[in-house]
VEXPATOR-591296 format. One record per atom (N, C-alpha, C): residue in three letters; x, y negated, z negated. Coordinates in steps of 0.1 Angstrom, whole numbers, always signed. Each point is the difference from the previous one (the first is absolute). Layout:
<atoms>
ala, X, Y, Z
...
</atoms>
This chain:
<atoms>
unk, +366, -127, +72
unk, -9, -6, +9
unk, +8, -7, +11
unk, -3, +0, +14
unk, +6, -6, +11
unk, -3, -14, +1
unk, +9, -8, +9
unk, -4, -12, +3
unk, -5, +3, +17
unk, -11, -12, -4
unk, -6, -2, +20
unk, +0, -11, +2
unk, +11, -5, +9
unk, -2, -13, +4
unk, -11, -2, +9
unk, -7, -10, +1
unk, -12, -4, +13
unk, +4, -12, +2
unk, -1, -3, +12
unk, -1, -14, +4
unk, -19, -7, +4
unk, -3, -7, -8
unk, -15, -6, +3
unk, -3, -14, +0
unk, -3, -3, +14
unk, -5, -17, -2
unk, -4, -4, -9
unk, +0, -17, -3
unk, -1, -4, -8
unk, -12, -1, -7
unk, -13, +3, +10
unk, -13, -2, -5
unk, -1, +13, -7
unk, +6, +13, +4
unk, -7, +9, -7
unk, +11, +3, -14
unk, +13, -10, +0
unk, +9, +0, -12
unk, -7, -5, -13
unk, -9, -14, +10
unk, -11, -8, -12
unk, -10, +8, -1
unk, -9, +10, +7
unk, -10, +9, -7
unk, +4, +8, -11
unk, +10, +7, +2
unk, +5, +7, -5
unk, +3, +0, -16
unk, +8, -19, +2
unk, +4, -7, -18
unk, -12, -6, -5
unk, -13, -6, +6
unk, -14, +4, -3
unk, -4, +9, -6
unk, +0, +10, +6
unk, -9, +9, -10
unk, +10, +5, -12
unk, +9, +3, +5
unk, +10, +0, -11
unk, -9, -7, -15
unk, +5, -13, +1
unk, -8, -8, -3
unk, -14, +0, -8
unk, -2, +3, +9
unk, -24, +1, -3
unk, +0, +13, -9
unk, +10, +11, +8
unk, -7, +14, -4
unk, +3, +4, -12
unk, +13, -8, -6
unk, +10, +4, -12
unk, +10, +14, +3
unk, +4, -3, +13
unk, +14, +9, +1
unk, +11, -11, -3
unk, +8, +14, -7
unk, +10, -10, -4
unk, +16, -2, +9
unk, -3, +5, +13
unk, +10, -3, +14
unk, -7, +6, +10
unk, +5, -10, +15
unk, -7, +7, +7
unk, +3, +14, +5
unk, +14, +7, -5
unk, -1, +13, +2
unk, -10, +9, -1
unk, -2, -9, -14
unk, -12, +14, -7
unk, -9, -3, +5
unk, -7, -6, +5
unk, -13, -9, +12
unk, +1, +10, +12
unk, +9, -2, +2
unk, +5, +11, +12
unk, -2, +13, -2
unk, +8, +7, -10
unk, -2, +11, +1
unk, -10, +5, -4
unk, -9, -10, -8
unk, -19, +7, -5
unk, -3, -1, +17
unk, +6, -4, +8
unk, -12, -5, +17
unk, +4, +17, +5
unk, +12, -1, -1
unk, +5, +12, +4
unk, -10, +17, -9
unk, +3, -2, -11
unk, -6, +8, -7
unk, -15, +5, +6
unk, -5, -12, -1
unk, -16, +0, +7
unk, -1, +7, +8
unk, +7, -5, +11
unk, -2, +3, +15
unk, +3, +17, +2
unk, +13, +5, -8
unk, -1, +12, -1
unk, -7, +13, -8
unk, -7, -12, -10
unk, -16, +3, -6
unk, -10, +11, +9
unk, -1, -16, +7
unk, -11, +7, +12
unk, +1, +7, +10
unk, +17, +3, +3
unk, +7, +8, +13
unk, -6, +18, -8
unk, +2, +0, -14
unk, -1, +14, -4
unk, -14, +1, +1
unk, -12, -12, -2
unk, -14, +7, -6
unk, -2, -1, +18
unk, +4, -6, +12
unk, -3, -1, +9
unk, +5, +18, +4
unk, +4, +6, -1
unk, +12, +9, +1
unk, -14, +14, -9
unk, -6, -2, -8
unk, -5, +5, -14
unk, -14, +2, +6
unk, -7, -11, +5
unk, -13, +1, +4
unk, +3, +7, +16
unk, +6, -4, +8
unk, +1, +5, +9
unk, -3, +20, -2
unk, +12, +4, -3
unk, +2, +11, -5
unk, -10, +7, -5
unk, -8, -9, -11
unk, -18, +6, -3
unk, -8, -3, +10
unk, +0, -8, +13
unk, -8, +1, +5
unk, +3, +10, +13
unk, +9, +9, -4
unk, +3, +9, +9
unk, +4, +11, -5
unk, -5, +1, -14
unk, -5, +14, -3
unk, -14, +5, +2
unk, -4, +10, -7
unk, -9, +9, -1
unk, -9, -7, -9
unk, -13, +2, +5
unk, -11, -9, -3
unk, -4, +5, -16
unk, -1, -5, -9
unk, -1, +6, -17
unk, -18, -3, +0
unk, +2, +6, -12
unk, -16, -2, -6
unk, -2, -14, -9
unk, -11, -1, +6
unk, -4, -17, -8
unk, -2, +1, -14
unk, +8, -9, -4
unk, +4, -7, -13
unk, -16, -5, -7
unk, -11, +7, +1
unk, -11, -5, -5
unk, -3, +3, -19
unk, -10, -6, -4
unk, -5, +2, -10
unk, +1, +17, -4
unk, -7, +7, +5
unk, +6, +15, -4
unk, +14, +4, +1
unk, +7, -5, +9
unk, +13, +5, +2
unk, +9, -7, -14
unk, -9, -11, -8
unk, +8, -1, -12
unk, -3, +5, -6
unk, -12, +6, -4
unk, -10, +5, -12
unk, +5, +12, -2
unk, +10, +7, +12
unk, +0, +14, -1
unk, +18, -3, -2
unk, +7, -7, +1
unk, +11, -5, -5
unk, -5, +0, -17
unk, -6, -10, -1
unk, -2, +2, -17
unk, -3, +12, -7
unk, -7, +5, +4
unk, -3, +15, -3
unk, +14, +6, -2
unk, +11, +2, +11
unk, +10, +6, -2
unk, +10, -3, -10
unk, -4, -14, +0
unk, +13, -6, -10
unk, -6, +3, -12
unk, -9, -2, -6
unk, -6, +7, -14
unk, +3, +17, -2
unk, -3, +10, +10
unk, +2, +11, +1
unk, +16, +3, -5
unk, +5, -11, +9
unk, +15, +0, -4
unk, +7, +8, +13
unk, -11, +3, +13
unk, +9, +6, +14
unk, +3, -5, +7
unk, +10, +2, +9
unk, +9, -10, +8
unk, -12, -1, +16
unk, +0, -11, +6
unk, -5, +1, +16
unk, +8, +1, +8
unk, -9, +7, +7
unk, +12, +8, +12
unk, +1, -12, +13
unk, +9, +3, +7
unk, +3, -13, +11
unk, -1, +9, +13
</atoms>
């Protein structure tokens, strides 16, 4: 694992050993790098939805479109994509 130094004023040094604190991390490293974690969370589902919203329009996920899922899965046949 690398080291990152940051330099952060003081107010956001004291947010920081706050939640520390409140949230039950046990350094603000690891505080940190859950923020980090997150943020790249949402860079992939931002990245994910985008991507489906720029494909090819599918068929709606309705009540028949499961019934005939169940059907297959009892039959025991695969659905096609």
């Amino acid at each position: 694992m690398k080291t990152l130094h940051v330099s952060l004023p003081d107010c956001l040094t004291a947010f920081i050993q706050e939640q520390v604190r409140l949230r039950g991390y046990r350094t603000p490293s690891e505080y940190v790098c859950d923020l980090v974690q997150r943020d790249l969370d949402r860079h992939k589902l931002r990245s994910l939805m985008l991507a489906g919203a720029g494909s090819a329009r599918a068929i709606p996920a309705d009540r028949a479109y499961f019934d005939s899922l169940r059907v297959r899965v009892r039959r025991g046949t695969r659905t096609r994509r």
